[in-house]
C-alpha positions in Angstrom: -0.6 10.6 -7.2 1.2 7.8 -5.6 3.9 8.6 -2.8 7.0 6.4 -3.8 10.4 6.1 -1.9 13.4 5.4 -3.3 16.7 4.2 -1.8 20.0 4.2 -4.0 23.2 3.9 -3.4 25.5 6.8 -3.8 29.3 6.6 -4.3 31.6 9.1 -2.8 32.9 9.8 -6.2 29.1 10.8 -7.4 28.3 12.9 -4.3 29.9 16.3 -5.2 28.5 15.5 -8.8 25.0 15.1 -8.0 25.3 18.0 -5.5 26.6 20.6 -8.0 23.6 19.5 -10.6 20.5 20.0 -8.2 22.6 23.4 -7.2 21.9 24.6 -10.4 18.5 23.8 -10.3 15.3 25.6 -8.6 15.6 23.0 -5.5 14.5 24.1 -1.5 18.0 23.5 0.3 17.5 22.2 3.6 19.1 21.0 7.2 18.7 17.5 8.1 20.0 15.5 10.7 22.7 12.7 9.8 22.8 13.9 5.9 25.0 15.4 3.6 22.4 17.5 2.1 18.7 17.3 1.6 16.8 19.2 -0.9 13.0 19.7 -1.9 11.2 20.2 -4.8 7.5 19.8 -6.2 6.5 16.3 -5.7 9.6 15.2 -4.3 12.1 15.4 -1.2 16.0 13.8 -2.0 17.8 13.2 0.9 21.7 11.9 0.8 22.9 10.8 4.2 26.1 10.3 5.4 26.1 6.7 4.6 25.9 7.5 0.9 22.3 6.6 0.5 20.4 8.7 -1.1 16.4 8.4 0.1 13.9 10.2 -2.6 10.4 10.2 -1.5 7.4 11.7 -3.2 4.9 11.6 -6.2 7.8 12.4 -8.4 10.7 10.3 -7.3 11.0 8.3 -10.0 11.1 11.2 -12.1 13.8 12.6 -10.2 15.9 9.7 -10.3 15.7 9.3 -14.2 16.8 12.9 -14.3 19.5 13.4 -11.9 20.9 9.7 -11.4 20.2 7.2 -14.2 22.5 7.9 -16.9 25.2 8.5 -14.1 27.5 6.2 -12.9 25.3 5.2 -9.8 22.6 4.4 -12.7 23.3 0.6 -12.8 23.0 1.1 -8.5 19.4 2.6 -8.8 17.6 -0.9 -9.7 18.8 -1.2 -6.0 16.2 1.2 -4.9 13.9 -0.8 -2.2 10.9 -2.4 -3.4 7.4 -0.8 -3.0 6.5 -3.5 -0.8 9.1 -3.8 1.2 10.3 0.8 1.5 7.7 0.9 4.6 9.7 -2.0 6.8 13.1 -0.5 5.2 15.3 1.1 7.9 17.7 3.2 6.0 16.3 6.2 7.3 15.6 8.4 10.2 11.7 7.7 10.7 8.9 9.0 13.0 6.0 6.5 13.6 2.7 6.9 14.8 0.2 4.6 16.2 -2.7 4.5 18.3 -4.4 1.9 21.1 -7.6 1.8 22.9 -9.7 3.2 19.9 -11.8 -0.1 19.9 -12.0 -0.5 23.7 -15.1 0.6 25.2 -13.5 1.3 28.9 -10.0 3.2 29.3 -8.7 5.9 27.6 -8.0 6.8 23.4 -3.9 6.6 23.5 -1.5 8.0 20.2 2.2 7.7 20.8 5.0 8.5 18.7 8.5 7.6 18.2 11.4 8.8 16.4 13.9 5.9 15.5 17.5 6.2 14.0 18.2 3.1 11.8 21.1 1.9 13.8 18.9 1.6 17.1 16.1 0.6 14.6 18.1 -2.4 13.3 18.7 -2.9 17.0 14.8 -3.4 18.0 14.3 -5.4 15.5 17.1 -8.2 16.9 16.0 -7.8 19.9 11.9 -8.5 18.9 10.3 -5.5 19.0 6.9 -5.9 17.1 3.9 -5.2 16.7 2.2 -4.5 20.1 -0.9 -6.4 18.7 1.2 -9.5 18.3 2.7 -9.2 22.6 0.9 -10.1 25.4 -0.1 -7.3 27.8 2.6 -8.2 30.3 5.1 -8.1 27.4 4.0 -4.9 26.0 4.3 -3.4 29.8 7.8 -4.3 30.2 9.0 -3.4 26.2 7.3 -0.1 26.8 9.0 0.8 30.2 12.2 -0.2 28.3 11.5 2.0 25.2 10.3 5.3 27.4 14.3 4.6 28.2 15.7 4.5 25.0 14.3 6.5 22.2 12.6 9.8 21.2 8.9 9.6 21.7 5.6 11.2 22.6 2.4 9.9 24.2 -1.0 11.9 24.1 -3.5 10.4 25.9 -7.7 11.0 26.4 -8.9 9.9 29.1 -12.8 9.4 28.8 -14.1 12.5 30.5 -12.2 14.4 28.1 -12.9 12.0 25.1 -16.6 12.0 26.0 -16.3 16.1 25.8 -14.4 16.1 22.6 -15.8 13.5 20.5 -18.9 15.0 19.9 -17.0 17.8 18.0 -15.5 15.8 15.2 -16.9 14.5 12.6 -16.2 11.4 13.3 -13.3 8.8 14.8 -11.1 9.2 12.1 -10.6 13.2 12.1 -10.0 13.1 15.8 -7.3 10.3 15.8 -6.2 12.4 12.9 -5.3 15.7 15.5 -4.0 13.6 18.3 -1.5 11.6 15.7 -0.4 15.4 14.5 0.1 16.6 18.3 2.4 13.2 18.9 4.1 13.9 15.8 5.0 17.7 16.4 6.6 16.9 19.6 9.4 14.7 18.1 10.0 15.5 14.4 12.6 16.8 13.1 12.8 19.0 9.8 12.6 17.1 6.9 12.1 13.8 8.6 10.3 10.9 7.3 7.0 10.5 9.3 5.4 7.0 8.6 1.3 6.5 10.0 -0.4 3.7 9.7 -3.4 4.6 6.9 -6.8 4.6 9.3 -8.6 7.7 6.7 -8.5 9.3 3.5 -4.8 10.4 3.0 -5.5 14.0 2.9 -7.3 13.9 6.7 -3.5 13.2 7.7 -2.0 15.6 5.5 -4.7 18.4 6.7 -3.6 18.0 10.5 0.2 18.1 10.1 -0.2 20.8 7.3 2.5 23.5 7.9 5.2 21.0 9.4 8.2 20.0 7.4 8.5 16.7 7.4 8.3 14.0 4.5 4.9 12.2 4.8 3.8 8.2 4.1 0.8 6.7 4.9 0.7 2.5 4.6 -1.4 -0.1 5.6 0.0 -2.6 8.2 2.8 0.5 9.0 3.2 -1.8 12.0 6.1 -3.8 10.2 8.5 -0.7 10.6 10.6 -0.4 13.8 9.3 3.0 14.4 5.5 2.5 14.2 6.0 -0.9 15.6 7.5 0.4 19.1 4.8 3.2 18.9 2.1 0.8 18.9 3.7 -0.7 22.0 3.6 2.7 23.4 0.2 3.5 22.9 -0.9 -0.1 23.8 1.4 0.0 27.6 -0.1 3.6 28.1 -3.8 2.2 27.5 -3.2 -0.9 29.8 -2.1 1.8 32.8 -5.1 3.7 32.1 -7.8 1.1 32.0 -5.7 -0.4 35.5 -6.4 3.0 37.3 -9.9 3.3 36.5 -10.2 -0.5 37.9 -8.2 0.6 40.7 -10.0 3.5 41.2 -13.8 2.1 41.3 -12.7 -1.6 42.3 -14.2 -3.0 39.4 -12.7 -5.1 36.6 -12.9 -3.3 33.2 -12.6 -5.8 30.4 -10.9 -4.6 27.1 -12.7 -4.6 23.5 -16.7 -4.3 23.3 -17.9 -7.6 23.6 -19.9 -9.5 26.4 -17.5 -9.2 28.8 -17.3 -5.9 28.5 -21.0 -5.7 28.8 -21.0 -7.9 32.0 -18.5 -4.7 33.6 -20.9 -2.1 32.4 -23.4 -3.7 33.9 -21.5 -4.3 37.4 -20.3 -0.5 37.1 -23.1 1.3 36.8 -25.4 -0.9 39.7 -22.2 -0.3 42.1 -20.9 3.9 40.8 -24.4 5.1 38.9 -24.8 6.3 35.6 -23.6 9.4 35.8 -20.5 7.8 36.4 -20.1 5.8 33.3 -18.4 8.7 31.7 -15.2 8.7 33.5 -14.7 5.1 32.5 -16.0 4.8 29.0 -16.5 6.3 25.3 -20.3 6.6 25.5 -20.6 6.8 21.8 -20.3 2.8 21.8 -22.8 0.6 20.9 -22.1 -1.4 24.2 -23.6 2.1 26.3 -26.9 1.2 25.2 -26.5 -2.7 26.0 -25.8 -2.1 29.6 -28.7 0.2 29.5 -31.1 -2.2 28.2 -29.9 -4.7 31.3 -30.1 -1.5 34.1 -33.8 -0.9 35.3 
């Protein structure tokens, strides 16, 4: 079923009312940060934060909402509730992003980072033009990513390619291994009952299997990039990369190009004439297409 999230409007007068009615119902009662109560239930998790808004996520939100709030007087409020295009960007709640850099890039390291964002430093990055890390130059995404290691909640798991070369073979493929590293990111900064946003890269359920057992509220979107918390992630991930792939230059005084085109080629080339092959593995995935170029142009 589709995961939906809702965001009404709650007045003070209506809080004690809606609290007493899901008391007397068979509702998980739990502790989370900056709210008047959260509850859970099959299908659906209702959170009412201090603010008065009231976030319901889940398969069955809707259903909840035409049971426990339409027909109140915060009924006529509900048609507020945040459009399905726009709930991923909306910053009414505590969120945890996720995002990932270097997953394309045949030299440097596979990087996932994290971040927790409250909306008020949320609405904060956006005026100040955090975005996308795709849409910064690197020097930009450098200096926003010092800033943000100074600001907010986050986590940053990096694989370096000795150890990607090791582990990749395990997995079934790209996707199930981004899968665990987003879910070791995640664990270190979520909170109980949080929202946890990742950008959709697999089948939803390869998500939901590695964070299974954690207590969070889970959505998976395309272009997740547009919310403040996924969007300083990806800057993250993308500043941790750009150090990586800048040490392993440093450290064998050759240029390594980003992507997996011919310039990248050209480096392979250069690297493996001037450090060997059995070099190539501290510097690259060696699964890519681009290992068999440079072999082709190496007698």
């Amino acid at each position: 079923m589709t995961q939906q999230t809702h965001v009404v409007q709650v007045d003070a007068s209506n809080q004690r009312s809606l609290r007493e009615r899901l008391n007397a119902e068979d509702f998980q009662w739990r502790k989370v940060p900056y709210a008047s109560f959260s509850v859970k239930g099959q299908d659906v998790v209702a959170t009412l934060y201090e603010s008065g808004k009231l976030v319901v996520q889940g398969a069955g939100a809707e259903a909840f909402l035409g049971r426990f709030v339409t027909g109140t007087p915060v009924a006529a409020k509900a048609k507020r509730s945040v459009p399905k295009e726009d709930s991923v960007a909306a910053l009414d709640v505590t969120t945890v992003g996720s995002d990932e850099a270097g997953k394309g890039d045949y030299f440097g390291p596979l990087v996932v980072a994290a971040v927790r964002l409250e909306p008020d430093i949320a609405r904060k990055m956006r005026e100040g033009g955090v975005m996308d890390s795709k849409q910064l130059t690197d020097a930009r995404a450098l200096e926003l990513g010092t800033a943000l290691r100074k600001t907010v909640p986050y986590a940053v798991v990096r694989v370096d390619p000795v150890d990607y070369n090791r582990r990749y073979p395990k997995y079934s493929g790209l996707n199930a291994f981004l899968a665990d590293l987003h879910a070791e990111a995640i664990r270190q900064v979520a909170l109980p009952g949080v929202r946890v946003l990742v950008d959709r890269f697999a089948a939803e359920a390869v998500m939901k299997r590695a964070l299974k057992g954690l207590d969070i509220v889970l959505e998976q979107a395309t272009k997740a990039e547009r919310n403040m918390a996924v969007a300083a992630a990806s800057i993250l991930a993308r500043q941790e990369f750009l150090l990586g792939l800048a040490e392993l230059s440093d450290r064998f005084d050759v240029p390594l190009h980003k992507g997996a085109g011919r310039p990248t080629d050209e480096s392979g080339v250069r690297f493996v004439r001037e450090h060997g092959w059995e070099a190539l593995e501290q510097v690259a995935k060696l699964h890519f297409k681009n290992t068999g170029k440079v072999r082709a142009r190496v007698s």
